[in-house]
C-alpha positions, 0 to 999 in steps of 0.5 A: 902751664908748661905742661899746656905750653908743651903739648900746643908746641907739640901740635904745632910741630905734628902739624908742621910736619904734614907741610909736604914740599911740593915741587914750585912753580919754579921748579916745574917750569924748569925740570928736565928730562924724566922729572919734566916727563913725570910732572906733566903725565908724559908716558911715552917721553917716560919710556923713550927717556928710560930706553935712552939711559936715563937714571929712573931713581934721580934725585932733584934739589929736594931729593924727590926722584920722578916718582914724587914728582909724578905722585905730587902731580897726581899722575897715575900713568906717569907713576905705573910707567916709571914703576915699569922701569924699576923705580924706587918705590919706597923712596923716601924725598928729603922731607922723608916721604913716600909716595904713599904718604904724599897720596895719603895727605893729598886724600887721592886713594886711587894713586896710593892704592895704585902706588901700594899695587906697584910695591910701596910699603903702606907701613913705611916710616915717614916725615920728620917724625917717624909716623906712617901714611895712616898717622898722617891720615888719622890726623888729617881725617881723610877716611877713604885713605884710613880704610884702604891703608888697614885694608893694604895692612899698614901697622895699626899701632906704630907709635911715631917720636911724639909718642903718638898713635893713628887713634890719638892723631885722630883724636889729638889732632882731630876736630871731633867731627864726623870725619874724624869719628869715621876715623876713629871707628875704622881703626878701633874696628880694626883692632887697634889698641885704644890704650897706647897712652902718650908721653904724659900717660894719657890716653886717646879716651883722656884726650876725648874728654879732655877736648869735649868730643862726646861721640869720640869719648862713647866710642872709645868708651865701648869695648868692641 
C-alpha cells in the first residue's frame, strides 16, 4: 500500500511539473518594452528597442526573459528577431524552462524546431525535475514534437530525479493510446534502451503489463 501510495505521489508530482507559468493576463497588459514587443509579435519594436540600448536577456517577476514570453506567445518572428540580437537561447525561466521545452508542452513543432535552428540545445535539463523537452513530450504524447527532437538529437536515455526515462514517461504517464504507442515506437526505433528500470526496478515492459496496455507491452516485448 505505501509503495502504491508513493508512485500516485509521484505522478501527481511528474504532472504538476508540466504546469508551465505562462505570463497572466495581468502580466501581459502591463509589460513594457521588449517583453510588451515579444508578447505581441512586434518585430520592428524588437529592433528599434534593441538598436535603443535595451537589455535582449531581461528578466521578468518569473524570471522569463522576452524569448519566453515570445515562445509563450507562440510567436516565431518575435523570437527569430530577438535571437537576431544575441538573446539567450538556452535560458532557462524560473520554473527551469526552455524555450524548446515550453514549445514542446505547447505541441507547436514549428517554434521549437525554429528555436533549435536559432541555437536552443534540444537536450537541455529543464523543469523541477531535471528532464528534457522529449521527457515532457513522451509524457504528454505530443509525437510530432517526439520525432523532431530524436531528429534534432536530444538524449534518448536521460534518466530525469524520478528515476525515469522518455520511454517509461510515455508509458507511466501515458494512457496506452495511440498517440502514446506512436510515441513509444518512435523512441525504441531510435535506439532507445527498453531496459532503464525506475527506482523500484521496474521496467517500462513491467509497467505496460501492469497498467493493461496490450499494444504498449508487445512493442516493447519485440526486439527491434
Amino acid at each position: 500500500m505505501l509503495r502504491f501510495v508513493s508512485v500516485t505521489c509521484l505522478l501527481v508530482f511528474a504532472s504538476a511539473a508540466l504546469a508551465q507559468t505562462a505570463p497572466s493576463k495581468a502580466e501581459s497588459a502591463a509589460y513594457q518594452g521588449l517583453f510588451a514587443a515579444a508578447q505581441t509579435g512586434d518585430v520592428d519594436a524588437i529592433r528599434r528597442l534593441v538598436k535603443d540600448g535595451a537589455d535582449v536577456n531581461a528578466r521578468d517577476a518569473h524570471s522569463r526573459t522576452p524569448a519566453h514570453v515570445a515562445a509563450f506567445a507562440s510567436s516565431d518572428d518575435a523570437l527569430r528577431a530577438l535571437a537576431d540580437a544575441d538573446a539567450d537561447m538556452n535560458a532557462l525561466e524560473g520554473d527551469a524552462y526552455d524555450v524548446v521545452t515550453i514549445a514542446a508542452v505547447a505541441d507547436d513543432p514549428e517554434l521549437m524546431v525554429l528555436a533549435i535552428e536559432l541555437g536552443n540545445d534540444p537536450g537541455l535539463i529543464t523543469s523541477p525535475y531535471h528532464g528534457t523537452a522529449l521527457i515532457a513530450a513522451a509524457h504528454l504524447g505530443h509525437v510530432e514534437i517526439v520525432k523532431a527532437l530524436i531528429a534534432a538529437g536530444a538524449p534518448l536515455d536521460h534518466v530525469n530525479n524520478l528515476h525515469w526515462t522518455a520511454v517509461m514517461e510515455s508509458v507511466v504517464l501515458g494512457d496506452g493510446g495511440p498517440d502514446h504507442q506512436a510515441v513509444l515506437d518512435a523512441l525504441l526505433s531510435a535506439g532507445a534502451d527498453r531496459q532503464l528500470a525506475d527506482r523500484d526496478g521496474k521496467t517500462p515492459l513491467d509497467h505496460a503489463r501492469l497498467r493493461g496496455f496490450t499494444a504498449m507491452t508487445e512493442r516493447l516485448e519485440r526486439a527491434d
